[in-house]
TORKOL-4160 file (C-alpha; in steps of 0.2 Angstrom, whole numbers, padded with zeros to 4 digits, m for minus):
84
<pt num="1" X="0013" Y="0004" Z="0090"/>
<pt num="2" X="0011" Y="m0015" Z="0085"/>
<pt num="3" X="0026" Y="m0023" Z="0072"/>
<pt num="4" X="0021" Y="m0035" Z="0063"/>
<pt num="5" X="0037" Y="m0040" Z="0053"/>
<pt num="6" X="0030" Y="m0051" Z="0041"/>
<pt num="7" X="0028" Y="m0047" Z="0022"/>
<pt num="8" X="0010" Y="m0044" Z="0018"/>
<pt num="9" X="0002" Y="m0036" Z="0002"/>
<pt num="10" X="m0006" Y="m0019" Z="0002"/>
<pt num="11" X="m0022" Y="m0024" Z="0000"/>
<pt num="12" X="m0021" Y="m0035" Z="0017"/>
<pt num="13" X="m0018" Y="m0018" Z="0025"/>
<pt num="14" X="m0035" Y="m0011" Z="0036"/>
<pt num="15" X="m0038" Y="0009" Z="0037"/>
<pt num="16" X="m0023" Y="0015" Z="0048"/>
<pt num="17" X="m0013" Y="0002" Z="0045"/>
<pt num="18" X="0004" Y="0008" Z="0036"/>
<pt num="19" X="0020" Y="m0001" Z="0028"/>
<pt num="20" X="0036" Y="0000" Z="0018"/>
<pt num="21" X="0033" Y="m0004" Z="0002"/>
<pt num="22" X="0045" Y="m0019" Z="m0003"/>
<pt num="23" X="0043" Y="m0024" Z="m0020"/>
<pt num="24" X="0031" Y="m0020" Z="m0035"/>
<pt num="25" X="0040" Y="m0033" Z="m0049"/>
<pt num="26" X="0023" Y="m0042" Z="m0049"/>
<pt num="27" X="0013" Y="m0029" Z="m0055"/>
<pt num="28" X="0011" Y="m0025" Z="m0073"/>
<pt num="29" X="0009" Y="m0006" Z="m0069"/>
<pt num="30" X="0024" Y="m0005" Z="m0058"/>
<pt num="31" X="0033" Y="0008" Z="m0070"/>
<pt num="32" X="0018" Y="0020" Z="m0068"/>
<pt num="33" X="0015" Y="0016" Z="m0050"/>
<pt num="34" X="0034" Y="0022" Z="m0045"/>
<pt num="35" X="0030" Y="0038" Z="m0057"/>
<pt num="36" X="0016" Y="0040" Z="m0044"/>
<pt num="37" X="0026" Y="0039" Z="m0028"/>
<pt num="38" X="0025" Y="0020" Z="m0027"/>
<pt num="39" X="0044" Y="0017" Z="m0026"/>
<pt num="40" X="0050" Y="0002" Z="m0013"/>
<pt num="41" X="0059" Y="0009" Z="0003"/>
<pt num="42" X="0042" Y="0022" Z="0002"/>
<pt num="43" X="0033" Y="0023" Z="0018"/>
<pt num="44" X="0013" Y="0021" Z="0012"/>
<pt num="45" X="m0004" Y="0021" Z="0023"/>
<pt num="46" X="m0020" Y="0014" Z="0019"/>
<pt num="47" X="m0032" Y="0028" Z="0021"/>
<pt num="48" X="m0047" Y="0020" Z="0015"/>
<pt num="49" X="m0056" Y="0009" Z="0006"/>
<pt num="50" X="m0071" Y="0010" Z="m0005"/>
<pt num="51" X="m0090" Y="0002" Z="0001"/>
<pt num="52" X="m0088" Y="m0012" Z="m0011"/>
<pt num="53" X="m0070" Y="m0015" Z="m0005"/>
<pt num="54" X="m0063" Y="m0007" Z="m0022"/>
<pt num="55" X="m0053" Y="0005" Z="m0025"/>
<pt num="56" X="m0045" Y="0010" Z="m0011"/>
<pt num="57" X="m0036" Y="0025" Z="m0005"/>
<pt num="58" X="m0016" Y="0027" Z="0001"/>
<pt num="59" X="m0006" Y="0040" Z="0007"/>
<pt num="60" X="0011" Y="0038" Z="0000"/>
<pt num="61" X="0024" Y="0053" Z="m0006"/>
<pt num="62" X="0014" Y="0065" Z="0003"/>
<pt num="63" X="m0003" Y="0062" Z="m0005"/>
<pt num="64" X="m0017" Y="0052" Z="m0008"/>
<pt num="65" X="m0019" Y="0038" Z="m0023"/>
<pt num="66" X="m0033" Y="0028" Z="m0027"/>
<pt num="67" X="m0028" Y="0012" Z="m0034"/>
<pt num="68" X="m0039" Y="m0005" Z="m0040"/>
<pt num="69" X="m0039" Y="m0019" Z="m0027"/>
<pt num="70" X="m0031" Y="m0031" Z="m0041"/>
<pt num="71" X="m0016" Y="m0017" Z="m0038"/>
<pt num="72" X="m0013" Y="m0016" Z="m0022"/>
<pt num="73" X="m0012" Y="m0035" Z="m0021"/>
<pt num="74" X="0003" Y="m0035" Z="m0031"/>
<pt num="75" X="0012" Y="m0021" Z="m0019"/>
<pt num="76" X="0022" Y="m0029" Z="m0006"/>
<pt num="77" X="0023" Y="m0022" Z="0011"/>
<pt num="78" X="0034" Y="m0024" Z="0026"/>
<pt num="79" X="0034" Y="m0017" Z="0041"/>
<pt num="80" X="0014" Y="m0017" Z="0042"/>
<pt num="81" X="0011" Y="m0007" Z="0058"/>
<pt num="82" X="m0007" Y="m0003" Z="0067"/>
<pt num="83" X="m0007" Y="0017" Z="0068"/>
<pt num="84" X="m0013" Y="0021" Z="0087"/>
C-alpha cells in the first residue's frame, strides 16, 4: 500500500484510490452530503468514473454514491492510498 500524506480533493482521486474525507466546509451541499454518508473522519473510495470524466462513483458508508465532478472537488481528502 502507497501513503500519500498530502491533502488532495476527491476528485484528484483515480479508480482504487481511497482517503479520509477531511473537510466538506467548501461545498454548498455539504449538509446533504453528510446525510448521505459524507461525514469527515469517513473512509471513502473512488469506484469509478464516468466516460466523460462526470459523475463519478464512491464507496463511502458502506455503499455507492454518484456525485458531480464540481462536488468532489470541494471534498477534501487525506490519507489518499493506491488500493493494491
Amino acid at each position: 500500500m502507497n501513503l500519500n500524506k498530502q491533502s488532495v480533493h476527491l476528485s484528484d482521486l483515480k479508480p482504487g484510490q481511497k482517503g479520509i474525507i477531511k473537510d466538506l466546509s467548501a461545498c454548498p451541499d455539504a449538509s446533504a452530503l453528510m446525510e448521505m454518508g459524507c461525514i469527515p473522519g469517513e473512509a471513502i473510495t473512488m469506484v469509478a468514473r464516468a466516460p466523460l470524466g462526470d459523475p463519478i462513483t464512491v464507496k463511502v458508508s458502506g455503499y455507492r454514491l454518484s456525485l458531480r465532478k464540481q462536488q468532489a472537488r470541494e471534498i477534501a481528502i487525506q490519507e489518499a492510498a493506491l488500493v493494491s
